[in-house]
Structure formats: structure tokens, C-alpha cells
N, C-alpha and C positions, 0 to 999 in steps of 0.2 A: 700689521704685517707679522710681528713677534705672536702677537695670538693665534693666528694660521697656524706657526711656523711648530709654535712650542709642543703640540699632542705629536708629531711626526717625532721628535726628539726625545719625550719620554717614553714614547714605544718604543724607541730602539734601542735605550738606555734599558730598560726593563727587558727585552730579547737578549742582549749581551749579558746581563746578571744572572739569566737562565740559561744561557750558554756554557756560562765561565762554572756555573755551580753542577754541570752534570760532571759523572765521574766518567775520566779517561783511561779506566782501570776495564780488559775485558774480563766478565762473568766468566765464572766455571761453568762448564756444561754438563751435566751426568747422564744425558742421553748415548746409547752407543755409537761407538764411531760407524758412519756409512763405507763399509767396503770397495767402493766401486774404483775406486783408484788401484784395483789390481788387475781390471781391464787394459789398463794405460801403463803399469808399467814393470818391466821387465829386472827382474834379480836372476842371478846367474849361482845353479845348483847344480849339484853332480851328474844330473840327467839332462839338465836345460843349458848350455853356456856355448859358445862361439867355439870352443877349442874341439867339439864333438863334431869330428865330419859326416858328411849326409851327400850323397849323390845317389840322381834319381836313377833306379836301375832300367835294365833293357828296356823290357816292355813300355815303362811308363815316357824314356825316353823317346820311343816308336810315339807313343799317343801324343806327349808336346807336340812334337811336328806337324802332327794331324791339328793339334790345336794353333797351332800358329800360322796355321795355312787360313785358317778364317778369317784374318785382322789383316791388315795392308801392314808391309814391315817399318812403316813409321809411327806405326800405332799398334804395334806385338805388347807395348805395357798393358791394354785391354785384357789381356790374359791372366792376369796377376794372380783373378779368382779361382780357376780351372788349374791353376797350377796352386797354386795353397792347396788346394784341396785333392788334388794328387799326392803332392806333397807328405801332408797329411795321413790320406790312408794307407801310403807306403811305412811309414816312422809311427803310426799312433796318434801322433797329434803334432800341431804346428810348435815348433821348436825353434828357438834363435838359426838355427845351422839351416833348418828347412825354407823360412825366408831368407836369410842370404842367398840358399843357393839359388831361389826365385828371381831376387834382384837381378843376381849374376844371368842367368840367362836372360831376363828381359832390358838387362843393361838399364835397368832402374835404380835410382838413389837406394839403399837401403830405408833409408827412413820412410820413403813413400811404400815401400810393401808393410812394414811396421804401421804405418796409418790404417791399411784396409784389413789388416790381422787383428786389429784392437778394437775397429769399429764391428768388427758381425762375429757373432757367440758362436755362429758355425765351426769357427776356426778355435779349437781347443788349444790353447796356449799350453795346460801344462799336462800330463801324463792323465790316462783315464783307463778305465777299464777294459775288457773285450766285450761289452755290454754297455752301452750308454743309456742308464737310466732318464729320459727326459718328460717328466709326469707335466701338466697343463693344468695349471690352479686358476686359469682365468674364468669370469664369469659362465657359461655356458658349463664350465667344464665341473665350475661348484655347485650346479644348480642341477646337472644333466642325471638322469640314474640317479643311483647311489650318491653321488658328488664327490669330487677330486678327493676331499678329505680324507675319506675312507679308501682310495686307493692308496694315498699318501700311506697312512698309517699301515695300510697291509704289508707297503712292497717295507717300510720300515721295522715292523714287525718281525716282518721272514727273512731280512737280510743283517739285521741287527745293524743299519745303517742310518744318516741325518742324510739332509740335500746337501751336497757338496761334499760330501767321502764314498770314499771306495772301499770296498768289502778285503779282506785282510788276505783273500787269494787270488786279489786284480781281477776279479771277476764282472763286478758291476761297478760302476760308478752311479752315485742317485742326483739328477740335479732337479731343481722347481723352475718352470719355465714359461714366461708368459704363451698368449693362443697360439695353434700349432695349426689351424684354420680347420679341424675337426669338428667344428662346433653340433653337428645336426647329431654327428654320433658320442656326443659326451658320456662319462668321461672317458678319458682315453692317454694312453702316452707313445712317446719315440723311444723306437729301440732300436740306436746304429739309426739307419734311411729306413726304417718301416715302420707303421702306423700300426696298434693296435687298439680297438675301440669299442665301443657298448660294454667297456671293464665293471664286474663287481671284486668285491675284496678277494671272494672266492676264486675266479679266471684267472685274476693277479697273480694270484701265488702259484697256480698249475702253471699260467706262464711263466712264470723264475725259476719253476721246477722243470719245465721242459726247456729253456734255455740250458739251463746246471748240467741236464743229461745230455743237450748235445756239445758242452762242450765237453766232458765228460768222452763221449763216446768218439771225439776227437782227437783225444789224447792232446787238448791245446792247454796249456798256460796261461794265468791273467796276466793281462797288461800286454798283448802282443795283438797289434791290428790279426782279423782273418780268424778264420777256422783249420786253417789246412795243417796239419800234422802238429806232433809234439813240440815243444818248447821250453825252449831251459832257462827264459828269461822273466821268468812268472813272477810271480811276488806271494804265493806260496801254493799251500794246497789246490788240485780238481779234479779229485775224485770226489765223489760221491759219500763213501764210506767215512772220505776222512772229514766231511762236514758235518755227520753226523745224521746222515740225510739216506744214506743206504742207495744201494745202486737202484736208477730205474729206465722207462723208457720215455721216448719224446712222445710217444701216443699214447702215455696213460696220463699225458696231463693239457692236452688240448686236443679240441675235437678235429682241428684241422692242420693238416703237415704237408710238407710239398718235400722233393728229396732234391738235396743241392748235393753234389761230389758223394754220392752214395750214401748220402745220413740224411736222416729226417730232421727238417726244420720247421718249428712252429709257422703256420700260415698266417702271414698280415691280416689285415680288415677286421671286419665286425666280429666281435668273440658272442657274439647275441647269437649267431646263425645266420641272420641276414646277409647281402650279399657287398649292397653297398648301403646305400642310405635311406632304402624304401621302409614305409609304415611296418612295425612292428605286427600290428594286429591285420595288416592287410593291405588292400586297396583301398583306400576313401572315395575316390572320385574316378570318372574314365573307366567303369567298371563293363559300360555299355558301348557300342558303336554310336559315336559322336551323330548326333543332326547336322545335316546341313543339305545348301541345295540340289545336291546327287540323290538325298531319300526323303520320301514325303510320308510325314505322319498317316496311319494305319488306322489309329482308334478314331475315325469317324470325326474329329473337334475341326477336320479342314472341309 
């Protein structure tokens, strides 16, 4: 029985001696630290803190209602998202003051609109540009054209900016962002809700330039949601001259412009010419009226 017994006893005599002898000290690490925990959590700054009131003005107050009229009023919390993001393009971006004042009307814990503000990148926690740079380095988008890289490097280039800063007259913000589901038209990035796509380095930069001149020709301020009139809350220069950039026009730096509130603005979609997402060089396929049993072969083979 002791012979059985005794191999169980010195392996485990031998496991405990290798136990006792690893060290209970943790390693230094000198990898950088991962950022992400500024997703989750909230520090209170001169622009960002609870003590700045925020009430949603007329108009947006008119659309809650309309949006609350979709959800049964024992389930008005479903709105949480439509309102952040009202929210939002009223103030700039989602602000401690902007989800309170969300809770408060959906009579939601605070903490639960905090949950859905921290989960989705849509909701800009802190202060951004009147420009949202959001450039797409996902596969399709490194590989497409030219590849993300080189747009990277243009918009970086010409705005003297990294991903994650704003240009010094609240003009652009630049961020890197996973697929933005553009894939067919790579590369491509978001600017504000519009899609710009078939980008090379060159389009890039007519497009920052024709951005520049409409706000520019707006007389708006960086760092103020909108384009509508001057602004005294800017974070500095937007003119033209004073970037060093000379005054110019929104049609001498993109082929295609639509006119919002009486100003030319750059037109979404493919910067190629294309319209949507059809073959560059053409039609490949379906060139002809389809066969089938309505028409019968002509060359004689029937």
C-alpha cells in the first residue's frame, strides 16, 4: 500500500517546492499603457462638469416629443439614443450636463444613460471640432486605391495634426476608426454624417481646402456644432489668410458641391466621379438584354 501511495506524495511535495519558490513580486512592464479606460471614465473640466447647465432648446424640444411618441410611455428609456444624439448636435458633443439632462427627461437613473454614452464612439464625450475627422484604417480601406495610409498621412500633413487632436482653430478634429462599412469604395473617411470615398492623397487635401473655405465663407468658429453664422466661441483663427492658406473657393477644390443655406458645400460620395459604387472602367457584366424564355436565340445554334 505505502508503494502505491508514496509517487502521489512526492509529486506533490515537489508541486509545493515549485510553488513556494516562484516569485510573488509583479514584473515591471514597459509596454505603454492601453488608453481605453477613457471611454469609461469621466473627469470634470472647465468645459465638461455637472455645474454647466444644458437645456434642449425649442425646436429640439418639439422633435423629443415626436420621438417619444414612438415607444409606449413605459418604455420612453428606448429613446436614450435619439436623444444623446440630439443632445449632442445641439452642445457639440455629449457632456456630463447633456446626459443628465437625458436621464431627467427619460426619468432614467443617471448611471444607465452613462452606460449607453460610453458604450458607442458615436457619442463624443469630450469637445471636437466643427469637422470630425474620422479616416478608416481597416483592412479594405489599407488595401483599397491608394490605402488609408496615405490618406492618413495627407489629412496629417495639411492640417499639421496626429489622430486624437484638434487643429489650434477648433476646426478639424482627426480620429483613426475602425470599418465605417464603405468597403467597395476604399479608401475613404467621415466627415460630421457624410461619407467621402475613392480618396487619394490629392482629393484629401482639396477636400480640407474646400471644407476651410466653407467655413470660411461662413463666418463660423471652430469648436461650435453647425455652420450657421459667426461665432465668438471658437478656439481661434478661420479665416483663410490667417492659416496662411489665402482666401479661396469651395469649387476650386472639389469637382462636386451642392448649396446648403446659400453656400457651397463639398458633395458626399465617390471623389473618383463615380456615382455610387459601380466599376470604375465600366460595365463587366449585363452589358446585353439577359436571355431567357420571352427571347429565343437568333444565330441559328437552336
Amino acid at each position: 500500500m505505502t508503494s502505491k501511495v508514496l509517487p502521489f506524495v512526492i509529486q506533490s511535495l515537489v508541486r509545493s517546492t515549485r510553488l513556494a519558490q516562484r516569485s510573488q513580486c509583479r514584473k515591471l512592464s514597459i509596454t505603454a499603457r492601453v488608453a481605453s479606460d477613457a471611454l469609461q471614465v469621466h473627469r470634470d473640466s472647465p468645459v465638461n462638469n455637472p455645474q454647466i447647465p444644458f437645456e434642449f432648446n425649442a425646436i429640439n424640444k418639439k422633435l423629443i416629443d415626436e420621438i417619444l411618441k414612438r415607444y409606449p410611455s413605459q418604455y420612453k428609456k428606448a429613446a436614450v439614443m435619439p436623444l444623446l444624439d440630439l443632445g449632442q448636435r445641439q452642445h457639440g458633443f455629449t457632456s456630463i450636463s447633456v446626459m443628465n439632462e437625458v436621464g431627467r427627461i427619460l426619468e432614467m437613473p443617471p448611471m444607465r444613460v452613462y452606460e449607453v454614452a460610453t458604450f458607442y464612439t458615436m457619442y463624443n464625450r469630450s469637445p471636437v471640432g466643427r469637422f470630425h475627422l474620422q479616416a478608416c484604417t481597416t483592412t479594405p480601406c489599407q488595401l483599397g486605391g491608394c490605402g488609408s495610409d496615405a490618406i492618413m498621412k495627407a489629412i496629417e500633413d495639411h492640417l499639421g495634426i496626429h489622430p486624437g487632436e484638434t487643429t489650434k482653430d477648433g476646426l478639424f478634429t482627426f480620429s483613426e476608426v475602425e470599418c465605417l462599412g464603405a468597403c467597395v469604395n476604399a479608401p475613404m473617411v467621415q466627415i460630421n454624417d457624410d461619407y467621402y470615398e475613392d480618396l487619394t492623397p490629392e482629393s484629401t487635401v482639396s477636400l480640407l481646402k474646400a471644407l476651410q473655405a466653407t467655413a470660411e465663407a461662413a463666418g463660423a468658429a471652430g469648436g461650435t456644432a453647425g455652420l450657421g453664422g459667426h461665432s465668438t466661441t471658437g478656439m481661434g483663427s478661420t479665416q483663410g489668410h490667417e492659416r496662411g492658406q489665402g482666401e479661396a473657393k469651395v469649387e476650386e477644390h472639389t469637382h462636386k458641391t451642392y448649396e446648403a443655406k446659400g453656400m457651397q458645400m463639398p458633395a458626399p460620395g465617390p471623389m473618383s466621379g463615380r456615382k455610387t459604387c459601380e466599376p470604375l472602367p465600366g460595365l463587366t457584366a449585363l452589358k446585353e438584354e439577359p436571355w431567357g424564355n420571352e427571347k429565343l436565340r437568333t444565330d441559328g445554334e437552336l
